[in-house]
N, C-alpha and C positions, 0 to 999 in steps of 0.2 A: 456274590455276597448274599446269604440268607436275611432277610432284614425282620419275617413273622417266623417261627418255628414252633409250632402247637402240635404234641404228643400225649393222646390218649387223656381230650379235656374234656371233662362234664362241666355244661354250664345249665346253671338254674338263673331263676328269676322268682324273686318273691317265695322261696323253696321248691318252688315249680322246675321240674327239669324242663329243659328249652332243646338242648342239643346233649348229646352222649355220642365219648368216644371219639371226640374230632382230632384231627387227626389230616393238618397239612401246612406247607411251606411255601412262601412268597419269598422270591428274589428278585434284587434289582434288578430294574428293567421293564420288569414284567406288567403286562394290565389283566388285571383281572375281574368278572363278573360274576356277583353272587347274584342265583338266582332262584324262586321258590314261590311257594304261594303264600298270602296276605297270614301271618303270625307262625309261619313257620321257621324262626330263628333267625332270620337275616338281621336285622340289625341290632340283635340284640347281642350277633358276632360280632359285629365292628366294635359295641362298647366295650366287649373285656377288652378289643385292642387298644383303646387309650383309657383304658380301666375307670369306665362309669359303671362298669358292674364287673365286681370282683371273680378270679380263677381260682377256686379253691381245692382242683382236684385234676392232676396230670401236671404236663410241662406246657406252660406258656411263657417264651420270650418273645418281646416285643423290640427291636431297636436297642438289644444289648439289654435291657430292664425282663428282669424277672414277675411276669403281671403275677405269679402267684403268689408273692414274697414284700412286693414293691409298697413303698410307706406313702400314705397322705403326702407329706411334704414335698415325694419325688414326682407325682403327679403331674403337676406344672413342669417339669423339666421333661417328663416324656411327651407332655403334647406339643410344647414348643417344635420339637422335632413331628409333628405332624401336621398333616392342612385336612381339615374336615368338610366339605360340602352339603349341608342341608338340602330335603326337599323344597323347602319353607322359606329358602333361604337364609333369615333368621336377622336380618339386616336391622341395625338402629334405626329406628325409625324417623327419631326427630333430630337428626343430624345428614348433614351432607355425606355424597359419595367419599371424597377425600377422607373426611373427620371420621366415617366409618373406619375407613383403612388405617387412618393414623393412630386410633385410640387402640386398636389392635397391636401398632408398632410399639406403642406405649407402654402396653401392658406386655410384651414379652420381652422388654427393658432396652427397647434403643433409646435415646440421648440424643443424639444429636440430630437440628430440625431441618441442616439439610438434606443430610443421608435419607433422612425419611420420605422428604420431598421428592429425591430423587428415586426410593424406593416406591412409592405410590405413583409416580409417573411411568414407571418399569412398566410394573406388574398392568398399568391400566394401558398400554401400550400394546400391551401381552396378550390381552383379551379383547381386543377389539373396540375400546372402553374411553380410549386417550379424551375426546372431547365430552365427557358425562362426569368429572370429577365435580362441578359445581351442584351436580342436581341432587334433588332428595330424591330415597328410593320409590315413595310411592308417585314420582313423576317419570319411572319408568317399565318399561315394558316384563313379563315375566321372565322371557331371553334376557332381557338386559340385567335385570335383576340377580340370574343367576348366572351372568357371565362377573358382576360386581363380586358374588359371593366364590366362584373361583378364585378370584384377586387375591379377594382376602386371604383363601387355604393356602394360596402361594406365596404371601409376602416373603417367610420367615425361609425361603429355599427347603423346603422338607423333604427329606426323604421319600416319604409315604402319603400319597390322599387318600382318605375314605370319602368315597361319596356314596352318600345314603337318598339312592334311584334320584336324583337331579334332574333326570327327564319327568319325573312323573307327570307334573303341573302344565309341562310344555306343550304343544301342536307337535305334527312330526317333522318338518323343517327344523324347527328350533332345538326340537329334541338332538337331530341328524349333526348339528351346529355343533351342540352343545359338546358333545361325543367325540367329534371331531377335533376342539380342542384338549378335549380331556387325552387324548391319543396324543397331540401334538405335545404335551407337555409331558406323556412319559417316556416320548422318545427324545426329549431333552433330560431324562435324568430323572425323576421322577417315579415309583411304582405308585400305582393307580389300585384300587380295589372299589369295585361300582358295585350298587346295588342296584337292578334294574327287572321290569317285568314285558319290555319290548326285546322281544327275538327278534326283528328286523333287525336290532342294531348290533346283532351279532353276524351276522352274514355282510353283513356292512363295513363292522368296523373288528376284523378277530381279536382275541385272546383267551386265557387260560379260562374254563365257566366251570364253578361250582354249584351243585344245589345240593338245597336244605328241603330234605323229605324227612316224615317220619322218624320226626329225632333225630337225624342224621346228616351226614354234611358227606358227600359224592362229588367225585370229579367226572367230568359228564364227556365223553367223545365225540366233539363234533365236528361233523363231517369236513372238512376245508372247501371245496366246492359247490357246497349244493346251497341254493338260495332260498331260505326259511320265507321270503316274503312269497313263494307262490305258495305258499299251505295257509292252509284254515286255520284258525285259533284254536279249534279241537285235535289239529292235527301235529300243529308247533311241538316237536320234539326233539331227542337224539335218538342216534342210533347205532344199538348193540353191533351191529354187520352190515355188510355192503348189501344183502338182500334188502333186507330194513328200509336201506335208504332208496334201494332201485323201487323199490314197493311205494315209497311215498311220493318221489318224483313222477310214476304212473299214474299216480290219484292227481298229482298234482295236474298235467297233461289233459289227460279224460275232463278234469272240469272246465279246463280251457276252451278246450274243443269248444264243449256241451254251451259256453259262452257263446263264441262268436255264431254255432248253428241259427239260421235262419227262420222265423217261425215259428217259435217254440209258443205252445200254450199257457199262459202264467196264469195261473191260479189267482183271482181274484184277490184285493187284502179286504177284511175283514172291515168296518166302518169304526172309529174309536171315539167314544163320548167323550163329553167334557170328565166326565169320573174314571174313568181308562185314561186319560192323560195323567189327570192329575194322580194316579195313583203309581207313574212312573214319572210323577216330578216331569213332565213336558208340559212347554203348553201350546191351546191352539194355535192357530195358521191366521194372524189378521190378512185378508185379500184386499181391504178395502183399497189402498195403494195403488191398486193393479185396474186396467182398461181393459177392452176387449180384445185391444191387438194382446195382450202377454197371457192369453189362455194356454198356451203351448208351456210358458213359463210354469206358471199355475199348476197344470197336470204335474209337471215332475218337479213341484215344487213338494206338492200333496205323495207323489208315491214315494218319494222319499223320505219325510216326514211318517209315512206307515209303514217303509222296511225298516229304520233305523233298529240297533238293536241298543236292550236297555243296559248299561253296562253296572254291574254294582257295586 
């Protein structure tokens, strides 16, 4: 069953064109990852799919609604049928885990206060969550937070989740976790559509990947076997042919090697001021803590602290 079917959609933003031409299909079932770099169209896709910003040019159906057709008032009726994921998570703040979940139930018109009870015991079962219904969110962790915020996309049994990069905020455990459930609940019935910028969790965890380059929206081939966590960040790609990829698993080998070799010369790091930290937002190293036995500590506490790379 198709449940997205976008044919030959221009989508603007503020008259700004975003994306042209898109141009694809999500079926039940299925999980999918959009991925691309920082303003190049990703979630400005997932809005037209529960129309926070309108389709005014091609074929966009969403869940049977017509996004480029569809009225104010049906709005509410087509997100009902959706579960959306924040990076941010986007939680109440001044209310409990529960009363989060329940004012949701509320507002997409259940009634009755056991169904509900028993509906927010589910879903927090679901997620690993059963005993954290009491707490406020800022008493829990950013995993926990955004396993709460899954809860929530799922009360209403949807069809479809969008999550818009979920892992962003996380470590990569949590991130690993997080992914992991999101899999687990589309092979319960669910299609999934993530926004994410970690390729480890695609060698991890497969499905269908999209990117948004240059205006465009591309379904990208990637390999089934080959493990994106041995390549560099410069080198995280797909690949057109099997040479392609025999090519990058060589580089990937050769630096291995070049790792465990014995002896190698390191090149000095460079010493960094107080004004070199602070102009990448770090700060110094207090030692005072430290004795003379944890000099060993110390050193690699220091050449760490000088390889880090600055991320932006």
């Amino acid at each position: 069953m198709t449940l997205i079917d976008y044919k030959n959609v221009n989508i603007y933003q503020e008259s700004q064109m975003v994306l042209k031409d898109v141009s694809f299909t999500v079926n039940e079932g299925e999980f999918i990852y959009l991925t691309g770099k920082v303003g190049s169209g990703k979630s400005t896709l997932l809005k037209t799919i529960y129309a926070e910003i309108p389709v005014c040019e091609g074929k966009a159906e969403v869940l049977g609604f017509d996004i480029t057709k569809i009225k104010q008032k049906r709005i509410p009726e087509l997100r009902r049928k959706l579960g959306i994921i924040f990076q941010d998570f986007q939680l109440l703040t001044d209310r409990t885990v529960e009363a989060n979940l329940r004012f949701v139930l509320k507002s997409t018109g259940w009634k009755d206060k056991h169904e509900m009870d028993q509906r927010i015991k589910d879903v927090l079962e679901l997620v690993g969550m059963s005993t954290k219904g009491y707490k406020m969110p800022n008493e829990l962790s950013g995993g926990e937070q955004q396993r709460i915020s899954i809860a929530r996309a799922i009360l209403n049994k949807p069809q479809l989740i969008l999550a818009d990069e979920p892992t962003g905020n996380l470590d990569v455990e949590t991130s690993n976790n997080i992914t992991e459930l999101l899999q687990d609940i589309c092979k319960a019935g669910s299609t999934v559509i993530m926004i994410t910028h970690n390729m480890n969790l695609l060698s991890k965890y497969p499905g269908k990947v999209y990117r948004c380059e240059d205006h465009t929206l591309s379904e990208l081939n990637v390999p089934e076997s080959f493990d994106l966590s041995q390549l560099s960040d410069e080198e995280v790609t797909f690949f057109e042919s099997k040479s392609e990829e025999e090519k990058a698993k060589q580089n990937a080998e050769q630096r291995q090697n070049a790792d465990n070799t014995e002896n190698v010369a390191v090149k000095p790091e460079p010493n960094r001021t107080r004004e070199d930290l602070s102009k990448h937002n770090l700060q110094p190293i207090d030692l005072d803590g430290f004795c003379p036995s944890d000099i060993t500590e110390i050193d690699n506490i220091i050449r760490k602290h000088n390889t880090d790379e600055v991320i932006d």
